[in-house]
C-alpha positions as CSV (number, residue, x, y, z in Angstrom):
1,X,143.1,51.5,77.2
2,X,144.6,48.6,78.8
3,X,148.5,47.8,78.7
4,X,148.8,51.7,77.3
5,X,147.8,52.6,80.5
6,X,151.4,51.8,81.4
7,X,153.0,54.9,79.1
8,X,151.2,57.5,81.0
9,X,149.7,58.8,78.1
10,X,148.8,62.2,79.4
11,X,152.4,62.5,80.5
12,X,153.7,62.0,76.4
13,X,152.5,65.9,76.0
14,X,155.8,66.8,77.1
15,X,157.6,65.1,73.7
16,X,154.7,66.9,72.2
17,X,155.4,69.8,72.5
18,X,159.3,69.6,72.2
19,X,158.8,68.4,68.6
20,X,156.6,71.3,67.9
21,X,159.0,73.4,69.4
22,X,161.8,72.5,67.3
23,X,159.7,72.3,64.7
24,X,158.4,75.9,65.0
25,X,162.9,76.7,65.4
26,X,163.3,74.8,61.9
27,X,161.0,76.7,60.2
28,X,160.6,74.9,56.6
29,X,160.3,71.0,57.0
30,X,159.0,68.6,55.1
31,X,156.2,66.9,57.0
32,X,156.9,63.1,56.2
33,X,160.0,64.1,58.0
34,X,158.1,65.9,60.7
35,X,156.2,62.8,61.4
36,X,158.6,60.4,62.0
37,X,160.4,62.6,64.1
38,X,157.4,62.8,66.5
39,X,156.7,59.1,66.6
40,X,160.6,58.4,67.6
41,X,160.2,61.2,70.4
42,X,157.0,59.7,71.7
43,X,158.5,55.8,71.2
44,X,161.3,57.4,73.6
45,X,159.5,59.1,76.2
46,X,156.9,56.2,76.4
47,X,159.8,53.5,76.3
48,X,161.2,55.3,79.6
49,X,157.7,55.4,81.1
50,X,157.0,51.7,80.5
51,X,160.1,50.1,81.7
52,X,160.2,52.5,84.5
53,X,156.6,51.3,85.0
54,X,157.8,47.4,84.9
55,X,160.8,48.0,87.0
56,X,159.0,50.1,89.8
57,X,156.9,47.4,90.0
58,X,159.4,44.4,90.0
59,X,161.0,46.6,93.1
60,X,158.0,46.7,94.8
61,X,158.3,50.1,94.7
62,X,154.4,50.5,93.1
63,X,153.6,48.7,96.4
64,X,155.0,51.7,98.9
65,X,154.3,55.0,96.8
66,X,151.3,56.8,97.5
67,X,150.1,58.1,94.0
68,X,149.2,61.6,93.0
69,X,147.8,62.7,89.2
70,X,151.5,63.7,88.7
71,X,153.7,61.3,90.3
72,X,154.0,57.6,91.7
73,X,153.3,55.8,88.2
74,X,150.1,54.8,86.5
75,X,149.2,52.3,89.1
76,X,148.4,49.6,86.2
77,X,150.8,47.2,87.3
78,X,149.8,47.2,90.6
79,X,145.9,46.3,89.4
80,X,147.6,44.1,86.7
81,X,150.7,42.1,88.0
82,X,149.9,39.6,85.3
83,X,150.8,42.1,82.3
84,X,154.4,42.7,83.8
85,X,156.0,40.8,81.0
86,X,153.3,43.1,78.3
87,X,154.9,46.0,79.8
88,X,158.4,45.3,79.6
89,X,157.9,43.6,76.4
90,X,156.3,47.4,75.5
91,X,158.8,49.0,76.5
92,X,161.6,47.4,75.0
93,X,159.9,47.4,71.3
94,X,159.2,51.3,71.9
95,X,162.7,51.6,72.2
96,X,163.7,49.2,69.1
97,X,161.1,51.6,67.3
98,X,162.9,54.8,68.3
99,X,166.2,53.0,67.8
100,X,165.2,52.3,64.1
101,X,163.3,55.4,63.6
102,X,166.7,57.4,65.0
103,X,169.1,55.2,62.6
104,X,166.5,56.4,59.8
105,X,166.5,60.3,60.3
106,X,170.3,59.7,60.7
107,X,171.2,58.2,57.5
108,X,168.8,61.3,56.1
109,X,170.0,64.2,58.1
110,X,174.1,62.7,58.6
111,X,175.7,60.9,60.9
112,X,176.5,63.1,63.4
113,X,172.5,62.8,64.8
114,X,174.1,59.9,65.9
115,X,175.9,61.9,69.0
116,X,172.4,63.3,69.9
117,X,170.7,59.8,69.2
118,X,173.0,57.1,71.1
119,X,173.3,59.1,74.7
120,X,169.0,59.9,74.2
121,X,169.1,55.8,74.0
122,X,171.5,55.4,77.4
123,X,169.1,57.4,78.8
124,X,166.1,55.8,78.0
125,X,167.8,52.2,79.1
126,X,169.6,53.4,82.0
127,X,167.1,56.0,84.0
128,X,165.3,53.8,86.3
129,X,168.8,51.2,87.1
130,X,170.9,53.6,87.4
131,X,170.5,57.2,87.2
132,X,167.4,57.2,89.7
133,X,170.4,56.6,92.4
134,X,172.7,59.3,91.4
135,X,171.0,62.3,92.9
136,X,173.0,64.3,91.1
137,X,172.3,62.9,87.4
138,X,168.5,62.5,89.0
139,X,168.4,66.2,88.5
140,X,169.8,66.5,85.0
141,X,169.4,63.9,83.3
142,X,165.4,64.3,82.8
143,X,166.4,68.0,80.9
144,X,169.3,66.6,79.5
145,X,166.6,64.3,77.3
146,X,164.0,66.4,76.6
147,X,165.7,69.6,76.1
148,X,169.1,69.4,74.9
149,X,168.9,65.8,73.0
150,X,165.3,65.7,72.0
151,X,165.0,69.3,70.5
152,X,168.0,70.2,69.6
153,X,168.2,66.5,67.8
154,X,164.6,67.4,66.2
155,X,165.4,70.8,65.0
156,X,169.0,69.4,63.3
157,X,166.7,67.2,61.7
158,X,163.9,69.5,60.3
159,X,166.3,72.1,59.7
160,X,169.2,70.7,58.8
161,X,171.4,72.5,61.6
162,X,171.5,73.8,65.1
163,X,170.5,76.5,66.0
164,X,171.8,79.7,68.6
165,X,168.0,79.8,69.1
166,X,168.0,76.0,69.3
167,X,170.6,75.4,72.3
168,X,169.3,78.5,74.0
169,X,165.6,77.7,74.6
170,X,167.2,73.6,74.5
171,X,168.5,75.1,77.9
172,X,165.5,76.3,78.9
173,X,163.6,73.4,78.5
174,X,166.4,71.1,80.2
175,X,165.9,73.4,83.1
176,X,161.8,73.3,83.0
177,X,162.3,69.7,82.8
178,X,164.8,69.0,85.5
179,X,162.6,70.8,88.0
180,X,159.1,69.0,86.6
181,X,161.0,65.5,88.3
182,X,162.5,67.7,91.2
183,X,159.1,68.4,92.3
184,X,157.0,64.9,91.2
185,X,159.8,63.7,93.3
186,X,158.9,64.9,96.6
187,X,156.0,62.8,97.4
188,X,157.6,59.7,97.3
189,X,161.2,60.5,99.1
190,X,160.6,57.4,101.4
191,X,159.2,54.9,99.0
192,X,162.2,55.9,97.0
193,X,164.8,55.2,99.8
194,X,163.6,51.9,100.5
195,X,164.7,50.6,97.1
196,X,168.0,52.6,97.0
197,X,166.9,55.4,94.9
198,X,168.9,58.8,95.5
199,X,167.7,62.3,94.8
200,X,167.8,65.8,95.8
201,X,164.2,65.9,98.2
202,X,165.7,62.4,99.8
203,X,169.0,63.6,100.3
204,X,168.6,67.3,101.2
205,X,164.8,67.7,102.2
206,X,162.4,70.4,100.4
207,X,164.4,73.8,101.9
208,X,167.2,72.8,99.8
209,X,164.8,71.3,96.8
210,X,163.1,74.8,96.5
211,X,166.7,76.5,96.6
212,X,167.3,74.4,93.5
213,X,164.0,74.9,91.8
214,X,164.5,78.6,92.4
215,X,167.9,78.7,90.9
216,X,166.9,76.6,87.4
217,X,163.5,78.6,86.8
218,X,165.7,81.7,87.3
219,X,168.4,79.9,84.9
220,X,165.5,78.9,82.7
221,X,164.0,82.5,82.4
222,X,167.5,83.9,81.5
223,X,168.2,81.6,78.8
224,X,164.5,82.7,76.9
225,X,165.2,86.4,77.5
226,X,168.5,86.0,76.2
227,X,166.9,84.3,73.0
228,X,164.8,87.1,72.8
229,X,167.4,89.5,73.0
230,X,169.5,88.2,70.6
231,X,167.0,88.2,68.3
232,X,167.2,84.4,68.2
233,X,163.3,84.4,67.8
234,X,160.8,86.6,66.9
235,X,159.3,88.5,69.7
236,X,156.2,87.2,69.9
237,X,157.7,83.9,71.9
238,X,156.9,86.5,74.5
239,X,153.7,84.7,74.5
240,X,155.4,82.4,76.7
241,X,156.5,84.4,79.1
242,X,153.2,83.9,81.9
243,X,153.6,80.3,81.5
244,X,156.9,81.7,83.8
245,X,154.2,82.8,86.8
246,X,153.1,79.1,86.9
247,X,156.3,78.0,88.5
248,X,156.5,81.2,90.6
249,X,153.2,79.6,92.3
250,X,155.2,76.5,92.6
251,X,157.9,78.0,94.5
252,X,156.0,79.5,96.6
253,X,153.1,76.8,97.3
254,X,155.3,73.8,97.7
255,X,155.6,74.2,101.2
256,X,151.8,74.3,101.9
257,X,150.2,72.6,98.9
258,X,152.0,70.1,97.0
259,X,149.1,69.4,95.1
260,X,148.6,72.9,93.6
261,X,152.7,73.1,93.2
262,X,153.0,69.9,91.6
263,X,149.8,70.9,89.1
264,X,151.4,74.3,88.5
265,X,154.5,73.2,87.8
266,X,153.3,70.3,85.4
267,X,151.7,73.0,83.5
268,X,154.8,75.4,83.4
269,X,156.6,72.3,81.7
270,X,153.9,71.7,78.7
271,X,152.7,75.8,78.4
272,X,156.2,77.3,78.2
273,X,157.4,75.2,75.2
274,X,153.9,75.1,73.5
275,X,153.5,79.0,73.7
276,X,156.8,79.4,72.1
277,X,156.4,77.2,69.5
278,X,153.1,79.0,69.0
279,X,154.9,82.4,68.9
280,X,157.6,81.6,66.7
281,X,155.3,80.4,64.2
282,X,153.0,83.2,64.1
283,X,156.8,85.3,64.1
């Protein structure tokens, strides 16, 4: 696999599933459409991962994190120094991809992608330099990208609108999202400090990380039965709804095995959004 190694391939799942998520919310699409709205979601979640990738590494970050399956980066880099140039050089073209891709669907579906588009792009450019030391945008800005730009942006453009259903479950995955990096984040608190990172584990310590975990799964599980009690999907989404019990275990085994949290909580993030989209297809 190489260089690819770099965009944590098993970690692009996640823009998986959002697509077929909105997908499932626009109901009729045309699949050329479909298509090119997948590749410009995975171009942007593997642009993130590779430049975060190349500058964890310039840091020296890669140097002081000790790695788990679902945090601490791919370790390439780190096995590879002489393919840091490949990996920005990946990175970057990922994002001229998803860039050109975005202008595309934009000049198809109306220019007023273009608000969901351009902040998706800040995001992608500025996580690792700058948001990574905001603590405060550390926590949102992960959801922020996945849920509310990525699939509401992809169901606008399969659909051709937003949706009630749309914004509502766009919630829910912002909040799935945000506590998927809450979590990963704990195992490297210190490695983090050393480079001037800032986040919610470093700043506060885990009582105060699982008060907010606790607070956006509860947030999280509101915003779907409140979709489903509006009638914003059909009620079989409630396939979904166990995918819920995998971040209960995460709550309540983060004090005593990270490893089992951070697994359980990695699979809350993918099952949730994948169940629904199975649901509201089936609906």
């Amino acid at each position: 696999m190489g260089i690819l190694h770099s965009l944590r391939p098993p970690f692009l799942l996640l823009a998986l599933v959002t697509v077929l998520l909105a997908a499932a919310l626009a109901g009729d699409f045309a699949w050329l459409t479909f298509a090119l709205v997948l590749i410009a979601a995975l171009a942007a979640h593997g642009a993130v991962n590779a430049l975060n990738e190349y500058a964890d590494f310039q840091s020296g970050l890669d140097q002081r994190t000790a790695r788990t399956p679902f945090s601490g980066g791919s370790g390439y880099l780190p096995a590879h120094p002489a393919a840091a140039r490949q990996v920005l050089c990946l990175g970057l073209g990922l994002l001229l991809l998803c860039c050109l891709l975005g202008l595309y669907l934009a000049w198809q579906a109306g220019p007023a992608l273009l608000w969901i588009g351009l902040p998706g792009v800040a995001l992608v450019a500025g996580y690792t330099p700058w948001i990574t030391r905001n603590r405060w945008l550390s926590l949102v800005a992960p959801g922020v990208g996945f849920g509310l730009l990525m699939l509401c942006g992809a169901e606008r453009v399969l659909g051709g609108q937003y949706s009630t259903a749309g914004w509502l479950t766009g919630l829910m995955l912002a909040l799935l999202v945000n506590n998927l990096l809450l979590l990963n984040q704990l195992p490297d608190c210190e490695a983090d400090r050393s480079v001037g990172r800032d986040n919610i584990p470093l700043r506060y310590g885990l009582a105060v990380s699982r008060r907010v975990y606790a607070l956006q799964l509860l947030l999280a599980l509101g915003c779907y039965v409140l979709a489903l009690l509006q009638s914003s999907v059909p009620m079989l989404a409630l396939l979904a709804l166990p995918g819920f019990a995998l971040g209960l275990h995460a709550w309540l085994t983060v004090s005593t095995n990270l490893h089992a949290a951070l697994r359980s909580n990695v699979l809350q993030t993918l099952l949730v959004p994948a169940l629904m989209a199975l649901g509201i297809g089936l609906g």
